[in-house]
Every structure is written in structure tokens, then in C-alpha cells.
N, C-alpha and C positions, 0 to 999 in steps of 0.2 A: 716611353710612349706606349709600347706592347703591354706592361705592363698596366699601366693604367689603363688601356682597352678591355684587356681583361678583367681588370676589378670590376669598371662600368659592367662589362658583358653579366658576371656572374651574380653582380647587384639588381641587373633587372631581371635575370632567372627566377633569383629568388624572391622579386617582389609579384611575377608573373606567379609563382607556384603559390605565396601568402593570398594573394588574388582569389586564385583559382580554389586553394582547399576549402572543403566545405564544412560547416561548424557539425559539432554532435547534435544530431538531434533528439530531443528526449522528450517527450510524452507525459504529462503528469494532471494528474485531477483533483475532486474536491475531497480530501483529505489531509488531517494536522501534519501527517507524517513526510507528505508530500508539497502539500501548500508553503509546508516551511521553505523550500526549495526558492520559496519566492525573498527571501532575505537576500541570498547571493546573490539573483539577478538585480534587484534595489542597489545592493551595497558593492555592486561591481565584483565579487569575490574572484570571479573566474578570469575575469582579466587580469587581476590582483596573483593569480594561480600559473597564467601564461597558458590559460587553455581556453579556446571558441566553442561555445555553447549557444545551442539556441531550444529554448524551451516552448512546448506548445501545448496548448491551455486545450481539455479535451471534458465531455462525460466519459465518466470511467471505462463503460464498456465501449464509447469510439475509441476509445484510446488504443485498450487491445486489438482492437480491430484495425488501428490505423498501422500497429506494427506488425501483424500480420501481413501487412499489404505490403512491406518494405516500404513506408514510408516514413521509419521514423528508426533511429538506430538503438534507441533504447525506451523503456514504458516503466512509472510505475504498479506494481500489481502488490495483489498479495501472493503469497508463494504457493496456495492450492494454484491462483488462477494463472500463475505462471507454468504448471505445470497443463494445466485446461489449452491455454495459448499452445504449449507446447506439441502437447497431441496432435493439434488442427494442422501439422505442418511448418510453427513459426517458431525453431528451437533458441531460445534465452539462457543465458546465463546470470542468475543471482550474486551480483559481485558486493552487496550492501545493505544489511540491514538498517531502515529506516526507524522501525519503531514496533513495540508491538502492541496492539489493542487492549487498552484498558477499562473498558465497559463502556466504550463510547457503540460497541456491539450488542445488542439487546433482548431481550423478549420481553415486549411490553403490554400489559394485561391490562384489557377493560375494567372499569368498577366493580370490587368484588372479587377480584380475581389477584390473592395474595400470595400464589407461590406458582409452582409448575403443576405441585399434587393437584391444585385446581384445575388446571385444563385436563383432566382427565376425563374423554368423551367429548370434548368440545372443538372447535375448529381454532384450527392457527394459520393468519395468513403469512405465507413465507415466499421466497422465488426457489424454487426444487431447484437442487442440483449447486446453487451458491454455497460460499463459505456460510451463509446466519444460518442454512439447511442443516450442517455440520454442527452450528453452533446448539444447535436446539435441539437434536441429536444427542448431544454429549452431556446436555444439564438432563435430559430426561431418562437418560442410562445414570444419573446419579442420582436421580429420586427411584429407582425403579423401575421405570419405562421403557416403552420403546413408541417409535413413532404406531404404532398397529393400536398404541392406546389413545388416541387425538386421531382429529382431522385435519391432513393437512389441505389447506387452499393453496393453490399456486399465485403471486401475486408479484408484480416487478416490486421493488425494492422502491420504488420511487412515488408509487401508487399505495403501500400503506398505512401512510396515517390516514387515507381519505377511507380506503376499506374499515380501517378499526374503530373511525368517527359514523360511520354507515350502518354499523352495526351486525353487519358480516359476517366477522369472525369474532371471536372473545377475545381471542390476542393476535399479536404481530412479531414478526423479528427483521428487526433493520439496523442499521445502522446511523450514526449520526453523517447530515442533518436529521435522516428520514426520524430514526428513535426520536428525537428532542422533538420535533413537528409533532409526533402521534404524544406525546407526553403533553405537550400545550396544546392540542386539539381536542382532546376526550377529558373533562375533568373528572378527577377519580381514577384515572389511570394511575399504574405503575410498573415500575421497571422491578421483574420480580426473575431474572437471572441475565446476566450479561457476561463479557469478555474477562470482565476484572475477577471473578471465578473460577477462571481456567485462563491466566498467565498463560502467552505462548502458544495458542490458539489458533491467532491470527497474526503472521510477522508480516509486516508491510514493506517492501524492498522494491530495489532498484535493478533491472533486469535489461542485459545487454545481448543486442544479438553477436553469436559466436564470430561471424567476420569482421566486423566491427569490435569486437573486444581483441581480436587477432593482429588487427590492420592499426588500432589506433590505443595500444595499451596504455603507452606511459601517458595518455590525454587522459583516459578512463581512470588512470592511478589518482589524475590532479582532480579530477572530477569528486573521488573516493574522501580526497584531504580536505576538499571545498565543504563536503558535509560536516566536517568535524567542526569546521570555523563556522557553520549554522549554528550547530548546537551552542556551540560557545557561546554564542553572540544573544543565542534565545535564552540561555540560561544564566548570562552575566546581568543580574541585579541593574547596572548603569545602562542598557540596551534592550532589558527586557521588553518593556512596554511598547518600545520602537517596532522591535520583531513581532509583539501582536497585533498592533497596528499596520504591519504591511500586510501581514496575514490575510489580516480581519478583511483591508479593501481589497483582495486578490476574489475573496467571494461575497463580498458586498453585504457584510454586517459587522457590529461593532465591535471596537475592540471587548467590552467585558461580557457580548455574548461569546464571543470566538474562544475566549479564557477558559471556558466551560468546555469545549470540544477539546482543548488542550490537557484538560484534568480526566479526561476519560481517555488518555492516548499518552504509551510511555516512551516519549521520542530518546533513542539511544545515541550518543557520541560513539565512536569505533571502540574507547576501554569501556564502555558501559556492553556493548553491542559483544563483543569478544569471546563472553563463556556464549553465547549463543552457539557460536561456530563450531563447536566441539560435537562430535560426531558422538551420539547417543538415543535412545528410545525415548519414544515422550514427546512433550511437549518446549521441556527445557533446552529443545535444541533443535535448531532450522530445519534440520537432518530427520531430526523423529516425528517432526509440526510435520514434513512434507511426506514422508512417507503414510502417517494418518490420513494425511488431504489425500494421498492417489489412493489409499485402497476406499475412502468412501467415495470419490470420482470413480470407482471402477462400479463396485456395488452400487453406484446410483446410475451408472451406466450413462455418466457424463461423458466420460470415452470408454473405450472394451480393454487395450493393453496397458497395465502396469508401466509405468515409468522407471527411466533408470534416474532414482532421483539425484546419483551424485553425481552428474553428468548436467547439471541446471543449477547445483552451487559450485563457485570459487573463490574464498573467502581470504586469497593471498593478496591482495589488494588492501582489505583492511588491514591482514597483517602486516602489512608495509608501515601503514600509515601506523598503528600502534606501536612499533620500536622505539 
């Protein structure tokens, strides 16, 4: 009879504590790299995983802002703006590479305007101090330039295609949707340097707050394994089309425009994602992409102090998942 009082007693403990704990929460917005995130939630993956997720649809910058606030235990970002987040006070850790930017990142030139040599002396609108800031930066250090040879305009990212159809600036740098909008908005535009030119640029990842990666690890591990079964699932021939279809209605256009943001974004599985993790200079590595991102965050005086950047990756997670 004790016995069995006891099983009962420790059966409702533990259905009191499943009750009571609260799923991960995670922050994610309109990008392929992230949007994909929306196949597990469709296909049950996390359940399938034995780990409580709850995902929350954001604009990108509420999003940071929403983890900042402690109200979300994890955000996707890209790993400059992880380290921007980080400065303000809201320290992350990068446990997963998503993907990285394949020209879905832009500078797109009014009619007439067929490389970068063109805008030299003319106005670019851009948002100072973003990653497309960096991005347009680094194509005009390779023809030459430097930004002292343009004008830059400062413009939200989300307001572009309207400035470069206004005739404002001569070009823009955004990213997709913004890029594709200013591409179908001004006929005669084009896309005359992007992401797909500098590989590694822009990594797009999954960023956990340090208590929460502390307190709830082996969740965040199953979390790490759950993206691997995305990518599977988006890149198996018999499901593909499925995966751009939940995609495609997570932001409310169709699957064979959505296919097109998917062709300019190089979503990684953890063995594609892997040499990334290797500690190196450059761009070919998380490690050398973020330290680029904080010393132009510094010189642009996004924040004043240098980052410790290895202290915002942890990349033993995927290596788990990889064995």
C-alpha cells in the first residue's frame, strides 16, 4: 500500500513539474534561413525530438529587441547583430549555424548603373551601421573604393525599394524581400554586387541566452538535431516542395516565388555547416566573419568596445550532433 502511495505521490510531482516547465522560447523572422524553422513546427519535429518549443513570429529588429528584454530565451540573428545585441547588455551565445547569405544580400542600381565603378560620386541608399553597410563596404574596397567615394543616405532597410523607385538615390543595398521589391519596382534595375561574392559575409544563426543554454542544455542539444531533420526534409527531392510550401505560407507568398529567396540563401545541415566552426581569419569562418563584423561595429561606432568574440560562439552542440 506505501508503496503504491508512493508511485502515485511521485507520478503527480512529476506530472506537476511537466505542467509547470516552460517550453524554449525562440524568436525568429522573415528570412529562408530561419523561416525554414517553420517545417519542424508543421511536421511536429520537436515533439518527435522529446523537447518543448515555442516559436514567435517577430520583425527582425523586434525580435532582438524582444531578447533583449528577457523575453525570449533565444533569437535568430546574424552573427555581426549578435554581437550588436550583445554590447547593449543582452549577452548570446551562437550554438548553430543556419545558413549563409547567397546574394539574396544586394546593391541594387538604378538604370544605367552597371557595376559598383558606377556609383562613384553618386548616392547609395543604405541603413548605417547594418550588416548591407559592411556589405557595400567590402564590394567597394574591391573595386577600389572606399565609402568617402559615394554618398551614403541613411534609409531603414525596409523603406528602399520606395527610395530607389523615388529616385533618391541611384542605388540601394537590402536584402531580400527588400532586394527582390526594388528589382520589380524600378525597371532597368539591377543587382550589380551581392552576398554570393563574398561567401561567408553574412552567417545567419541561432543565438541563446547564456542561462538558458546553462540551465536547459541537452533541450538546446535536441533543438541543434531538430535542424539537421529541416534541412533533410527541405533538401529530400520527395518533401521538397512540401518544405517550400510551408515556407512560402509562414510569409504569405508562393511557393515558386519563395524558391527564388531560397536560391540566393545557402541553408547548411551541421556536416555542411562544420568547416565553418574552425577557428580562422576571413570570412570562411564564424570566428573571422565576427571578428570583421565587430571591428566595423567598432569603426562605425555601432558600439565603442571590441567584443570578446569567442565568448558568443559554442559550436559543441553541433559537434555532437555531427558524430
Amino acid at each position: 500500500m506505501k508503496k503504491t502511495l508512493l508511485s502515485a505521490l511521485f507520478a503527480g510531482l512529476a506530472l506537476t513539474q511537466s505542467v509547470s516547465a516552460e517550453p524554449l522560447k525562440i524568436g525568429y523572422s522573415d528570412w529562408p534561413g530561419w523561416v525554414a524553422w517553420e517545417i519542424a513546427v508543421e511536421k511536429k519535429m520537436f515533439e518527435k525530438e522529446g523537447v518543448e518549443v515555442q516559436f514567435e513570429w517577430f520583425d527582425y529588429v523586434a525580435s532582438m529587441e524582444a531578447f533583449a528584454a528577457g523575453q525570449l530565451d533565444a533569437v535568430t540573428m546574424t552573427n555581426g547583430d549578435a554581437l550588436v545585441t550583445g554590447s547593449s547588455g543582452a549577452p548570446n551565445v551562437m550554438i548553430l549555424i543556419n545558413d549563409y547569405s547567397n546574394g539574396n544580400d544586394m546593391v541594387v542600381g538604378a538604370p544605367g548603373i552597371k557595376s559598383l565603378k558606377d556609383l562613384k560620386g553618386k548616392k547609395i541608399g543604405v541603413e548605417i551601421g547594418f550588416v548591407e553597410h559592411l556589405l557595400l563596404l567590402n564590394g567597394l574596397k574591391k573595386y577600389g573604393m572606399t565609402e568617402k567615394d559615394v554618398e551614403l543616405v541613411n534609409v531603414p532597410t525596409n523603406e528602399t525599394p520606395q527610395v530607389l523607385a523615388s529616385g533618391q538615390v541611384d542605388a540601394i543595398v537590402a536584402w531580400q524581400p527588400n532586394s527582390g521589391q526594388a528589382l520589380n519596382l524600378v525597371p532597368g534595375s539591377g543587382r550589380v554586387y551581392s552576398s554570393a561574392d563574398e561567401p561567408g559575409l553574412i552567417y545567419d544563426v541561432l543565438a541563446v541566452s547564456p542561462t538558458s543554454l546553462a540551465q536547459h542544455r541537452g533541450d538546446w542539444q535536441k533543438v541543434v538535431k531538430v535542424w539537421d531533420d529541416v534541412v533533410a526534409y527541405l533538401n529530400d527531392p520527395a518533401t521538397h516542395n512540401e518544405a517550400v510550401a510551408i515556407m512560402a505560407a509562414r510569409v504569405g507568398v508562393t511557393p515558386a516565388e519563395y524558391q527564388a529567396f531560397l536560391d540566393g540563401t545557402r541553408i547548411l545541415s551541421i556536416r555542411e555547416a562544420m568547416p565553418f566552426t574552425k577557428k580562422a581569419d576571413g570570412f570562411a569562418s564564424l570566428y573571422g566573419s565576427s571578428k570583421i563584423a565587430d571591428e566595423f561595429n567598432v569603426n562605425n561606432k555601432v558600439y565603442e568596445q571590441p567584443q570578446n568574440v569567442d565568448s558568443y560562439i559554442d559550436t559543441s552542440l553541433m559537434s555532437a550532433v555531427h558524430k
